[in-house]
C-alpha positions as CSV (number, residue, x, y, z in Angstrom):
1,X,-91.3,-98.0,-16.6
2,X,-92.4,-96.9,-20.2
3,X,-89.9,-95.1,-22.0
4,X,-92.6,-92.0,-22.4
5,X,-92.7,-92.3,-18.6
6,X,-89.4,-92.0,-18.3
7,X,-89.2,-89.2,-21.1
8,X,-91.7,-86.9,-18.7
9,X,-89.3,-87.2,-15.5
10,X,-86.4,-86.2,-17.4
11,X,-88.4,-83.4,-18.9
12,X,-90.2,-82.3,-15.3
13,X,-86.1,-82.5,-13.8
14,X,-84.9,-80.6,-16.7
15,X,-87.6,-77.6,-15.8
16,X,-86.9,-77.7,-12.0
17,X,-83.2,-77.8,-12.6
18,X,-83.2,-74.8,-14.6
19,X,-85.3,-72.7,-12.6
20,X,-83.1,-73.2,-9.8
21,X,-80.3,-71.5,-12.1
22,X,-79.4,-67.8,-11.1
23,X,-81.5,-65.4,-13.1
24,X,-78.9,-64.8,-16.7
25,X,-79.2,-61.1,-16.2
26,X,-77.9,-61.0,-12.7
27,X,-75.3,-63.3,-13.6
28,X,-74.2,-61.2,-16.7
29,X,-74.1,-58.4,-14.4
30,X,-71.8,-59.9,-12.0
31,X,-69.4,-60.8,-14.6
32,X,-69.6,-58.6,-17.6
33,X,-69.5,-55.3,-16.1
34,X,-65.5,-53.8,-14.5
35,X,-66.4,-53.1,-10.9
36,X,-64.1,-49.9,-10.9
37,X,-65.7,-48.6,-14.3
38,X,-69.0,-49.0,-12.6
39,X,-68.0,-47.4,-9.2
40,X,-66.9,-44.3,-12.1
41,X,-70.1,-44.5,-13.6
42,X,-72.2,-44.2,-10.5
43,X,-70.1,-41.4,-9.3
44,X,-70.7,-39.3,-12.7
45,X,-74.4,-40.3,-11.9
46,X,-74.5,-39.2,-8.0
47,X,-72.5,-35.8,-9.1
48,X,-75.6,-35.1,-11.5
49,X,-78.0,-35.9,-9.5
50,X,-80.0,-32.9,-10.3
51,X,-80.9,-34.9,-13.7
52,X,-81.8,-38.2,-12.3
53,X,-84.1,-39.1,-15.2
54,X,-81.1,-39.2,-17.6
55,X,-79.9,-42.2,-15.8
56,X,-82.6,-43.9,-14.8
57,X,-81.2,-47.1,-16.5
58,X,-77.8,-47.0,-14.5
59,X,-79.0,-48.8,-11.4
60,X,-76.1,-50.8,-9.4
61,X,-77.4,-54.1,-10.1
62,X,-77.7,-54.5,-13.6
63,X,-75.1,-54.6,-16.3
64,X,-73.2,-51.3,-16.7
65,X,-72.6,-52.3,-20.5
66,X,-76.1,-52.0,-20.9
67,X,-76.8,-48.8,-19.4
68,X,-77.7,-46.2,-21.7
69,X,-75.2,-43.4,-23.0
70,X,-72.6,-46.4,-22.3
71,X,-70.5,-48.6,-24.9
72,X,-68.1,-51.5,-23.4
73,X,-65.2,-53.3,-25.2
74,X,-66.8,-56.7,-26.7
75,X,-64.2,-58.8,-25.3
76,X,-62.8,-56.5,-22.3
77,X,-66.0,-55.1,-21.0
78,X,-64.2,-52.0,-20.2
79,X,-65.9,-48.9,-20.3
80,X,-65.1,-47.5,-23.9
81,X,-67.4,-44.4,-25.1
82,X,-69.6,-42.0,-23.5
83,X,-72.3,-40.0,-24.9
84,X,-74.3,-37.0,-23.3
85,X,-76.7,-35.2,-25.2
86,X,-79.7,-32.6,-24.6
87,X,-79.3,-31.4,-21.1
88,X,-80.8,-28.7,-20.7
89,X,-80.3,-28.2,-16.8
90,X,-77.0,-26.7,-15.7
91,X,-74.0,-29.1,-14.8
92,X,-70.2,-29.1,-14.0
93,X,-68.8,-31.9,-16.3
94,X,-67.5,-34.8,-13.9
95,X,-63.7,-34.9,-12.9
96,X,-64.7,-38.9,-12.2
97,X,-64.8,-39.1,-16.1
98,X,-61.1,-39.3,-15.5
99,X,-61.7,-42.5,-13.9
100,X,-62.0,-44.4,-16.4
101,X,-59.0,-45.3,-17.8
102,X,-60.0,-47.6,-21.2
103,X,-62.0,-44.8,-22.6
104,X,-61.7,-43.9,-26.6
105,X,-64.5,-42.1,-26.9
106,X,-66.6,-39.1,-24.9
107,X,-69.3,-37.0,-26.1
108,X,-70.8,-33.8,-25.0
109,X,-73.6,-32.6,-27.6
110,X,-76.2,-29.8,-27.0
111,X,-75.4,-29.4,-23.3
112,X,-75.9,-26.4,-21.0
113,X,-72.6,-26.8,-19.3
114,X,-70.8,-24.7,-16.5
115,X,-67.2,-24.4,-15.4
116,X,-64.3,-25.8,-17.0
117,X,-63.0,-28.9,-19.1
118,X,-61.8,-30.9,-15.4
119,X,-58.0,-31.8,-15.2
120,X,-58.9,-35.1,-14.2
121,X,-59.3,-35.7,-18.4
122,X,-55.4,-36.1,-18.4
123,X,-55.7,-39.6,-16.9
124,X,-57.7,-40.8,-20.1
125,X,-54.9,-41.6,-21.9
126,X,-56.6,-44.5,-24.2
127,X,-58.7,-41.4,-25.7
128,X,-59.3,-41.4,-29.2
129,X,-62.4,-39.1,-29.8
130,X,-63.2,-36.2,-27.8
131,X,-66.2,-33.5,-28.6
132,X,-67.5,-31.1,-27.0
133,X,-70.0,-29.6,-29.2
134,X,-72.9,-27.0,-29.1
135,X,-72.8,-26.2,-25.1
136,X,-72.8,-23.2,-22.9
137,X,-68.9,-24.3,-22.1
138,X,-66.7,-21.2,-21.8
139,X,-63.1,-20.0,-20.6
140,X,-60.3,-20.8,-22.4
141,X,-59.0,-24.1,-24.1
142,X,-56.6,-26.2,-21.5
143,X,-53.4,-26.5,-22.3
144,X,-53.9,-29.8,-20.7
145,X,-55.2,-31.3,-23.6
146,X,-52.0,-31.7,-25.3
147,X,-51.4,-34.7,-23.1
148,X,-54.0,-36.7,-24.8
149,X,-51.6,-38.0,-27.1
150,X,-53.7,-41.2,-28.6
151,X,-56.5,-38.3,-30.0
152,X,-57.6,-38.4,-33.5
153,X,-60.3,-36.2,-33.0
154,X,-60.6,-33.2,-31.4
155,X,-63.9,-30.9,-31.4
156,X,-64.9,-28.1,-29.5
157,X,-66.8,-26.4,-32.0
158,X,-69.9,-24.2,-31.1
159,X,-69.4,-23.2,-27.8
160,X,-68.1,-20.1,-26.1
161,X,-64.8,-21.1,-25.5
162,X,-62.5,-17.8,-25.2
163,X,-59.0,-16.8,-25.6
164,X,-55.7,-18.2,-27.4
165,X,-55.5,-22.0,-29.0
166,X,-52.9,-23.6,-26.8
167,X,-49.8,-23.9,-28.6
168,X,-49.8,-27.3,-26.6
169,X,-52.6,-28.9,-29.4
170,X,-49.6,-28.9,-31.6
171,X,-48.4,-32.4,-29.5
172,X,-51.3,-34.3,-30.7
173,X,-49.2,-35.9,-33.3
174,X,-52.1,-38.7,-34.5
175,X,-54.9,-35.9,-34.7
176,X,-56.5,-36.1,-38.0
177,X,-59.1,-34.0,-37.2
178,X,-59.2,-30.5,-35.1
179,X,-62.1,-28.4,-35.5
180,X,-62.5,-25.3,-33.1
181,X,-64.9,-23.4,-35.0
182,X,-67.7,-21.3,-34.0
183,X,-66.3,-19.7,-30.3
184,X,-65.2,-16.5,-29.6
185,X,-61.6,-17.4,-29.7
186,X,-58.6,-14.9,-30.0
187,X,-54.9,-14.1,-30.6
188,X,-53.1,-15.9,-33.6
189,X,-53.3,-19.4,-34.9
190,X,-49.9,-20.5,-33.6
191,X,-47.3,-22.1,-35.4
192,X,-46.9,-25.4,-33.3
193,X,-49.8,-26.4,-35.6
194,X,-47.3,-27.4,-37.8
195,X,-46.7,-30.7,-35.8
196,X,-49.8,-32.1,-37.0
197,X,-48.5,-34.5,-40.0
198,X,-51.5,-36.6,-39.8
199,X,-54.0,-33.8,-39.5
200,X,-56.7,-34.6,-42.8
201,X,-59.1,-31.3,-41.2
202,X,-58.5,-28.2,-39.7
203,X,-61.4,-25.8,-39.0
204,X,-61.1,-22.6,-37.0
205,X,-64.0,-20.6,-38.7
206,X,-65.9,-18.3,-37.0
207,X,-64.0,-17.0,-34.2
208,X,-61.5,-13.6,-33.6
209,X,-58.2,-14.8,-34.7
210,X,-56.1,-12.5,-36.1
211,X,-52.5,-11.9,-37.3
212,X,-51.1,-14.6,-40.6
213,X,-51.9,-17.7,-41.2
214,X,-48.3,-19.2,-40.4
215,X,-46.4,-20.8,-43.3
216,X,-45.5,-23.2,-41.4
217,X,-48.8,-25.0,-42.3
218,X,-48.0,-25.5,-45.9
219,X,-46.3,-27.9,-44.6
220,X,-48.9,-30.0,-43.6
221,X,-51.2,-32.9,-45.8
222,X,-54.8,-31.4,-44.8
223,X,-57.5,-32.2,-47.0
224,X,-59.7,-29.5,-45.7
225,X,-59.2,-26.3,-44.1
226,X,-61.6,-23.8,-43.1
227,X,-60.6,-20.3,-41.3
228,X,-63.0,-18.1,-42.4
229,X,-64.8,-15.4,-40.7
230,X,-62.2,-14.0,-38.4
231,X,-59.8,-11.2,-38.5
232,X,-57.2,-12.9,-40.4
233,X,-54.6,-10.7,-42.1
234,X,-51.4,-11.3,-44.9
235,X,-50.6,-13.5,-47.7
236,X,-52.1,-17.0,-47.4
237,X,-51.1,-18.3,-51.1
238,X,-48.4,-20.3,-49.3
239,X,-51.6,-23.1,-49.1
240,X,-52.3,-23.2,-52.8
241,X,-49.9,-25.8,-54.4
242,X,-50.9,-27.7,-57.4
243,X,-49.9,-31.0,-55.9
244,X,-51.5,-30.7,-52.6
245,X,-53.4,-32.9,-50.6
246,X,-56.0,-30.2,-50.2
247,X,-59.8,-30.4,-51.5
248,X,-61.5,-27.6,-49.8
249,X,-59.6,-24.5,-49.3
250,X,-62.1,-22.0,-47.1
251,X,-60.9,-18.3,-46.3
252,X,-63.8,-16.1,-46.7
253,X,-64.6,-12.9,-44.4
254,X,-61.1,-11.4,-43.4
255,X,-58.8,-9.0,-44.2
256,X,-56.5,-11.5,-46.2
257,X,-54.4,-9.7,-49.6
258,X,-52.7,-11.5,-51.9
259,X,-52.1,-11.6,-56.0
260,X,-54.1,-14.6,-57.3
261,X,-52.7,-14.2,-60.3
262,X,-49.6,-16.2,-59.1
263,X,-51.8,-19.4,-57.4
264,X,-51.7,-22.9,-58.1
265,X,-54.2,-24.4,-57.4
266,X,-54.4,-28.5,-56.3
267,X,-55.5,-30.7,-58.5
268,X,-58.0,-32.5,-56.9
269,X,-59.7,-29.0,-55.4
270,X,-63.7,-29.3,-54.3
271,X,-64.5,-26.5,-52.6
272,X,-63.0,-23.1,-52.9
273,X,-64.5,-20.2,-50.6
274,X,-62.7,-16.7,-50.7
275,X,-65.7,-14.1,-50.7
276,X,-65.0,-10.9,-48.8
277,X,-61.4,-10.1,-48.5
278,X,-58.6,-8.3,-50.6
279,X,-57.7,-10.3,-53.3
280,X,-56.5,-8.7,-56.3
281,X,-55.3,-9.6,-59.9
282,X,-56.4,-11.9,-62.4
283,X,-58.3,-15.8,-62.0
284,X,-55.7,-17.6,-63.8
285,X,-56.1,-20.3,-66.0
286,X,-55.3,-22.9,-64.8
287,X,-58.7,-23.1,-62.9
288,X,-60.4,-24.2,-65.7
289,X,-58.5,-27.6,-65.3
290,X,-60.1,-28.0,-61.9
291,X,-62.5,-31.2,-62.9
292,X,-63.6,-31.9,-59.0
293,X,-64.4,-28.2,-58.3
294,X,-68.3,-28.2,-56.9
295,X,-68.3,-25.0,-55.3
296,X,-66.6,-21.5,-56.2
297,X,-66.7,-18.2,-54.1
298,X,-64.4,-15.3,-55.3
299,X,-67.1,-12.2,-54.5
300,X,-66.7,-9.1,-52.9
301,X,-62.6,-8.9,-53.3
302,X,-60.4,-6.7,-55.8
303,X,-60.2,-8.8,-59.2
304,X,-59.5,-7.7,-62.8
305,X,-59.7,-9.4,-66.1
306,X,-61.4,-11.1,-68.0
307,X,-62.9,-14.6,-66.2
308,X,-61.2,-18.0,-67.9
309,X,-63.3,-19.7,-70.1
310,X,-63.4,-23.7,-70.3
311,X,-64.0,-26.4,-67.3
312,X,-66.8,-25.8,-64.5
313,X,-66.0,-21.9,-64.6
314,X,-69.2,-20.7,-66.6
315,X,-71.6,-23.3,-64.4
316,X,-71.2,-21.0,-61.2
317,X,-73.2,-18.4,-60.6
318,X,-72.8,-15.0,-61.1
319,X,-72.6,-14.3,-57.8
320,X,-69.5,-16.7,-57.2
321,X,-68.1,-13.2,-58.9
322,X,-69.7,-10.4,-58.1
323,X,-68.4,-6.9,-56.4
324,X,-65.0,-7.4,-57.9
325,X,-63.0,-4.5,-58.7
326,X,-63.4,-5.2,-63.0
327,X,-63.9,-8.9,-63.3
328,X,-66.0,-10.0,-66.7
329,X,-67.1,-12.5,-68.9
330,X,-69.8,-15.6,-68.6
331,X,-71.1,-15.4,-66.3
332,X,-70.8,-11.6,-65.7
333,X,-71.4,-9.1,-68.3
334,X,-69.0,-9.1,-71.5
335,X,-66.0,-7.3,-71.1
C-alpha cells in the first residue's frame, strides 16, 4: 500500500473519529456550569416569567456561564455577578438570588421594581458589590443589610427608598463606597457611620435628612462626601481639616451655619460646593493655596469681606459668589 494510500485512511478515520465525539458545547455545558447555581438561575427565570424575552438565552441545556446578564469564576465556574437592566414590566426581585452563595456582584439598573429588598440577600455572604439604582424600589432600607459584611460597595441611589438609614450600615467595616442619594429618605444621618474606616465615598444628597452632621465622621478618611440638598442643620466645620483625606467636600441647599472664617481647608481639595445655606464671615486665605481646586460654590449664604486674591480664586465665576451678604473683589464688583 502507497504511503499516500495510507495517508487518506488515516485522514478518512481521523474525520469519522471526530464526528463521533460529543458535540463541545454540550459537553462544556455538562461540566462548566454548578448544577445548584443553575437550578438558582432557572428559578429567578421561572419567578419572572412575565418577561420571558429577557432570558431567552438561559435555556437548561446550554452553559449557564454563557447565558446573558451572567458572569462565572474563570477557574470555579461559580456564579459570580448579576446584572439586570431596563425592565420596564413590574417584578418582585427574586428571594432565589439568595441562592447563590459565590456571588460578588448583583445589579439592578433602570428597573420598575415592586416590593422589598428579599431577606434571602443575607445568605450572599461572598457579596462585594451591590446596586440598586434608578428603580421604582420603595420602603425603607433593611437593616439586614448590615450582615453583608464582605461589601465594598453599596448603592441605592435614585430610587424611592423612605425612612431612616439603618444604623446597622455602620457594620460594613470594608465599605469604601456608600451612596444613598436621590430617595426620599428621613430622620438623621446616624452616628454608627463612624465605623466606616475604609469608606473613600459617602453620598446622601438629595434626600430629607435633617438634624447635624455627627462629628463623629471627622473621624473618618473619605475622599468625597456629598450631603447636599436636604434639611441639614448645625456646624459642619468639624470636616474641614487641612490634612485631610478629603477632595470634594459637597454641602449645598440646607440650613447649615457656621463661621468660615475659622476653616481649614485640605490640601489636596477639588471640589468645594456650599451654595445656599448660612455661612457667615470672611473666605480666608488660605484658599488661595488650594492648587487642585476645579470647582468653587460659596453663593447665596451670609459672607463679608473682601474675596482673597492669588491661586485659582479670580478664575471662578462670579457666580461661585454671588447673593452674599457683602462679599467683593475679582470677580465681584471692587470693594
Amino acid at each position: 500500500m502507497s504511503s499516500s494510500h495510507f495517508s487518506l485512511l488515516s485522514l478518512i478515520f481521523l474525520v469519522v473519529f471526530l464526528s463521533s465525539l460529543p458535540s463541545p458545547t454540550l459537553s462544556a455545558s455538562s461540566l462548566r456550569c454548578n448544577p445548584a447555581d443553575k437550578t438558582a438561575l432557572l428559578s429567578i427565570k421561572k419567578s419572572l416569567i412575565s418577561i420571558p424575552d429577557y432570558f431567552a438565552s438561559w435555556v437548561p441545556k446550554t452553559d449557564c456561564c454563557h447565558w446573558e446578564h451572567v458572569d462565572c469564576h474563570p477557574i470555579t465556574n461559580r456564579v459570580t455577578a448579576l446584572f439586570f437592566d431596563q425592565i420596564y414590566v413590574p417584578f418582585h426581585i427574586p428571594a432565589a438570588i439568595g441562592d447563590l452563595p459565590y456571588l460578588r456582584e448583583l445589579a439592578f439598573t433602570d428597573l420598575d421594581i415592586t416590593g422589598p429588598i428579599p431577606y434571602s440577600f443575607t445568605q450572599l455572604k461572598n457579596l462585594k458589590i451591590l446596586k440598586i439604582s434608578g428603580t421604582t424600589l420603595s420602603g425603607p432600607i433593611p437593616g439586614f443589610l448590615g450582615q453583608l459584611n464582605k461589601l465594598k460597595n453599596l448603592d441605592l441611589s435614585s430610587n424611592q427608598l423612605s425612612g431612616p438609614i439603618p444604623a446597622s450600615l455602620g457594620k460594613l467595616e470594608n465599605l469604601r463606597y456608600l451612596i444613598l442619594s436621590d430617595n426620599q429618605l428621613s430622620g438623621s444621618i446616624p452616628g454608627s457611620l463612624r465605623q466606616l474606616k475604609n469608606l473613600d465615598l459617602l453620598n446622601l444628597s438629595g434626600n430629607h435628612l435633617r438634624g447635624e452632621i455627627p462629628k463623629s465622621l471627622a473621624k473618618l478618611h473619605f475622599r468625597v462626601i456629598d450631603v447636599s440638598d436636604n434639611k441639614l442643620t448645625g456646624d459642619p466645620s468639624v470636616l474641614f481639616k487641612e490634612n485631610s483625606t478629603a477632595r470634594a467636600i459637597m454641602l449645598s441647599d440646607n440650613h447649615l451655619e457656621f463661621d468660615l472664617s475659622k476653616v481649614r481647608f485640605p490640601k489636596e481639595l477639588n471640589v468645594l460646593e456650599m451654595a445656599h445655606n448660612r455661612i457667615r464671615g470672611k473666605i480666608p486665605k488660605q484658599i488661595t493655596k488650594l492648587n487642585a481646586l476645579r470647582k468653587l460654590d460659596l453663593s447665596y449664604n451670609r459672607l463679608c469681606g473682601k474675596i482673597p486674591f492669588g491661586g485659582k480664586m479670580q478664575q471662578f465665576p462670579a457666580q461661585s459668589f454671588a447673593h452674599n451678604l457683602c462679599l467683593c473683589g475679582p470677580p465681584l464688583s471692587k470693594c
